[in-house]
BAFI-3210 file (N, C-alpha, C; in Angstrom, 3 decimals, decimal comma, padded with zeros to 6 digits):
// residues 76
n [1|2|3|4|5|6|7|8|9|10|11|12|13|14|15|16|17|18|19|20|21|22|23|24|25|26|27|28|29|30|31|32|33|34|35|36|37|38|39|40|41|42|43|44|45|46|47|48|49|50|51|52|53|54|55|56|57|58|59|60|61|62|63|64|65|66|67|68|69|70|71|72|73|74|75|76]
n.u [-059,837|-058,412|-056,256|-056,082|-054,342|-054,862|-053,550|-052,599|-052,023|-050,622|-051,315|-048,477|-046,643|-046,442|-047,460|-051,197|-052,303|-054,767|-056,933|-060,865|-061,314|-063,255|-065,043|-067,012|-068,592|-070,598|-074,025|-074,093|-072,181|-071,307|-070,377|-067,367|-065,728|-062,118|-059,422|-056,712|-053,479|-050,203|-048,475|-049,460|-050,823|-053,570|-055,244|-057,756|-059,997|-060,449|-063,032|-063,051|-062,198|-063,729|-065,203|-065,611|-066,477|-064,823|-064,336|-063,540|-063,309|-066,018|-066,132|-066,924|-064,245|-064,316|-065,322|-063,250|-061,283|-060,893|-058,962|-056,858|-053,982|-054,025|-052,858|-054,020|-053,459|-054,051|-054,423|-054,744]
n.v [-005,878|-002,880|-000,062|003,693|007,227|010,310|013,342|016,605|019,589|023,224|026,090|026,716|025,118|023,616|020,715|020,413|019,852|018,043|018,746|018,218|015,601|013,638|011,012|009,740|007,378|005,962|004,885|002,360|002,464|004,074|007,153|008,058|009,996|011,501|012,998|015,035|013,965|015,311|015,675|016,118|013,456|011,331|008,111|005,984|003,018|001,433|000,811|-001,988|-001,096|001,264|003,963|007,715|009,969|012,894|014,693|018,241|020,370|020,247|020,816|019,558|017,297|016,278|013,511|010,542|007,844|004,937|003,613|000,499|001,580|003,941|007,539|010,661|014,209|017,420|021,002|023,348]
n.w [003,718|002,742|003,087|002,656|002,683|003,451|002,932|004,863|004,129|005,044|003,362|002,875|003,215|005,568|007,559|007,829|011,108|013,262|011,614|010,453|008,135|006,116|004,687|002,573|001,774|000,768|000,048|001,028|002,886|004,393|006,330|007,551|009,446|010,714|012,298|011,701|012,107|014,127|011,895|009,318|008,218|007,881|008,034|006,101|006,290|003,488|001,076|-000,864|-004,633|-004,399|-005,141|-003,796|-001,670|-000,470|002,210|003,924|006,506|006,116|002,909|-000,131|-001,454|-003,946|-005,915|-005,506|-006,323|-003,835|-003,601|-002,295|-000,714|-001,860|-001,964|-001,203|-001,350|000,030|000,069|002,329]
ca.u [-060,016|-056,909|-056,165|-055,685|-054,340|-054,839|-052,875|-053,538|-050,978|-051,476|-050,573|-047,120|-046,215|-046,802|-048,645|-051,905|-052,806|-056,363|-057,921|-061,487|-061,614|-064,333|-065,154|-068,467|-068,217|-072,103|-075,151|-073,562|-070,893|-071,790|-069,539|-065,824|-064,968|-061,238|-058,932|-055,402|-052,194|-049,290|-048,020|-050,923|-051,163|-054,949|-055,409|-058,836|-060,007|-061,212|-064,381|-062,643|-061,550|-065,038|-064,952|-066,271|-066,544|-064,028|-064,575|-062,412|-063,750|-067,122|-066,085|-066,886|-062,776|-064,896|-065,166|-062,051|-061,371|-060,389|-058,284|-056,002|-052,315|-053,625|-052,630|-054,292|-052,837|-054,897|-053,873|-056,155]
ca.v [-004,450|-002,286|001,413|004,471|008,200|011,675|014,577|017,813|020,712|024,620|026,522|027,823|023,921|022,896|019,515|021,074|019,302|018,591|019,239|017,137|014,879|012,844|010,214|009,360|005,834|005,872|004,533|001,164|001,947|005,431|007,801|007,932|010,837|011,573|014,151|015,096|013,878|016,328|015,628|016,301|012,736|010,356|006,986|005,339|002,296|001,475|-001,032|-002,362|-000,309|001,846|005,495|007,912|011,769|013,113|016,504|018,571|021,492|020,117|021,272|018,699|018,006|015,529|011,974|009,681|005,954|004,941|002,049|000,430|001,757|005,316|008,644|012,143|015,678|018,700|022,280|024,673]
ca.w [003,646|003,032|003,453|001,941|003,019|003,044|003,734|004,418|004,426|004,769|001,749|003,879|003,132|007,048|007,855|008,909|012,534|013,581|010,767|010,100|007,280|006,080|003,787|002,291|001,029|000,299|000,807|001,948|003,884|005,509|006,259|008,277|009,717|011,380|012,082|010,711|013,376|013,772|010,846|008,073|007,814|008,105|006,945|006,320|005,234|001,848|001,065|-002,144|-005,134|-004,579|-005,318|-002,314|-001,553|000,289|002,792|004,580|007,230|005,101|001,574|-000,322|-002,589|-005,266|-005,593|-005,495|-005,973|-002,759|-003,899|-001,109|-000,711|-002,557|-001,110|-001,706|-001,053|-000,118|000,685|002,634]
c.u [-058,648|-056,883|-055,615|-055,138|-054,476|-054,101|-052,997|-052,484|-051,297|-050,747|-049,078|-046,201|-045,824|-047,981|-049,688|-052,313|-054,091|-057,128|-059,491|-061,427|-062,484|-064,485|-066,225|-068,373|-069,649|-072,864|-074,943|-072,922|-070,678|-070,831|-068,886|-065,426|-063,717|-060,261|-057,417|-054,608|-051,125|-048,508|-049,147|-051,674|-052,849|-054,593|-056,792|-058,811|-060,847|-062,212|-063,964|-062,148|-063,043|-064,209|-065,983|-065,612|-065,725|-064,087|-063,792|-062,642|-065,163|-067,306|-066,018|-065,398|-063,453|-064,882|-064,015|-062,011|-060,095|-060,121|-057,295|-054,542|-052,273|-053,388|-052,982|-053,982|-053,464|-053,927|-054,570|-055,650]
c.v [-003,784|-000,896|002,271|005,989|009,321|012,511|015,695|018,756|021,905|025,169|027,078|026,572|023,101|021,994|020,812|019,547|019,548|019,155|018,158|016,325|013,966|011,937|009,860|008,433|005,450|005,417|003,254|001,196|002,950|006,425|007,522|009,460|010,546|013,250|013,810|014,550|014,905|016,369|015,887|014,689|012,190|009,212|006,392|003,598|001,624|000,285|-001,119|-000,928|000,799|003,316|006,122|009,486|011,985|015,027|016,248|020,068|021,856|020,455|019,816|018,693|016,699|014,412|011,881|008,416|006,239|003,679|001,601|000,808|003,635|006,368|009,994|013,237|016,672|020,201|022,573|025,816]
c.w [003,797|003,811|002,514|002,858|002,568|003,447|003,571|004,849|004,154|003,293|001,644|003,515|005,022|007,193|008,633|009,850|012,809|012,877|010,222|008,511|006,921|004,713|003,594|001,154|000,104|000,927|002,088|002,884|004,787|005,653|007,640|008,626|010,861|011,480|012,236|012,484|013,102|012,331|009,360|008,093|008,548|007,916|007,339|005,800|004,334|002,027|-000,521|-002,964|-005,273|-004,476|-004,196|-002,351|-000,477|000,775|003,666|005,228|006,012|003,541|000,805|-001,544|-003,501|-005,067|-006,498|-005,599|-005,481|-002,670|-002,823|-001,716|-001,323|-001,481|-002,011|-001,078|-001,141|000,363|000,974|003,058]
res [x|x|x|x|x|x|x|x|x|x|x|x|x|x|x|x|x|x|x|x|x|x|x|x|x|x|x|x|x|x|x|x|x|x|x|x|x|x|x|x|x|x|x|x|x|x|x|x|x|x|x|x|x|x|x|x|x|x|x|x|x|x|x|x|x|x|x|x|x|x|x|x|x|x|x|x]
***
């Protein structure tokens, strides 16, 4: 099992901190929630190259393949 990250920065370009993030891997694998470290950064980790819904203060930002080593970039 590898890993992947997210990051989440305000629109000012400052890591946002403490922000929730969530992952919904599916039926199999359930969902992951975490929250942001001072720096914007997360990291989860992946169940193969499976694709999986990704929320953020519950908005769902679409499904992603959540391949190991990838990294996604949000603003809020």
């Amino acid at each position: 099992m590898g890993h992947f990250s997210v990051r989440v920065m305000y629109d000012n370009g400052k890591p946002a901190n403490d922000v929730g993030v969530a992952i919904d891997y599916g039926i199999l694998h359930g969902v992951d929630e975490k929250r942001t470290h001072s720096d914007g950064w997360v990291e989860f980790h992946n169940h193969g190259d499976k694709s999986g819904k990704i929320y953020m203060h519950g908005k769902n930002m679409k499904d992603h393949s959540l391949g190991d080593g990838k990294t996604y970039s949000f603003t809020i």
